[in-house]
N, C-alpha and C positions, 0 to 999 in steps of 0.2 A: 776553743773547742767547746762545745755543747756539752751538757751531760750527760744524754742520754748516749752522744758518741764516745764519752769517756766510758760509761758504766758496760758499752757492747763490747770494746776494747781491752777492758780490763776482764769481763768474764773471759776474753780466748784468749788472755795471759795468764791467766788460773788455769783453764784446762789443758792446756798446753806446755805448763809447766808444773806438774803436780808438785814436784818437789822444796819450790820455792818457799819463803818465806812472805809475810803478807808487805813487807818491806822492799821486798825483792819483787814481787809482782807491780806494787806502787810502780818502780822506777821505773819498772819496761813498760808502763803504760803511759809515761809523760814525755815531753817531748824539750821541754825547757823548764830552768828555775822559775819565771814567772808562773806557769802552770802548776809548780810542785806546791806553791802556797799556797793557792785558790782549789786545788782537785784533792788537797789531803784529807780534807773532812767530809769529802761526798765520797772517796774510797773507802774512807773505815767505817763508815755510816751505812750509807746507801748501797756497798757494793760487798766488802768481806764481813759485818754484823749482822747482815741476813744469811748471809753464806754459814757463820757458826751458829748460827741461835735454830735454824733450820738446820744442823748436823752435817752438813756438806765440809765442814772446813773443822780440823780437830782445834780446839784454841791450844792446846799444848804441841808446840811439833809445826803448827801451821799445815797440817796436809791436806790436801782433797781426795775426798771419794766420788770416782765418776759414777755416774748413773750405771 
């Protein structure tokens, strides 16, 4: 999987499941153990530390606020 197909997939596993936890969005956006090594550090980097450092995602609670 690409990145950038990983980072589109994972934003509409955030919005679509506000509730989650950033662990629990990880999972439903991979498809196999090989992938869960390789796509963990461009999830917490690239896809949920812009999401909190830009205020969209509480880091306590893990929640999202939609637009």
């Amino acid at each position: 999987m690409r990145v950038k197909d990983f980072k589109e997939r994972a934003l509409i596993a955030i919005r679509g499941n506000p509730g989650m936890t950033r662990m629990e969005w990880f999972n439903s956006c991979i498809n196999s153990e090989a992938e869960r090594d390789k796509l963990w550090h461009v999830f917490k980097f690239e896809v949920a530390l812009p999401l909190v450092i830009g205020g969209w995602v509480k880091s306590e609670g893990d929640q999202f606020f939609p637009q």
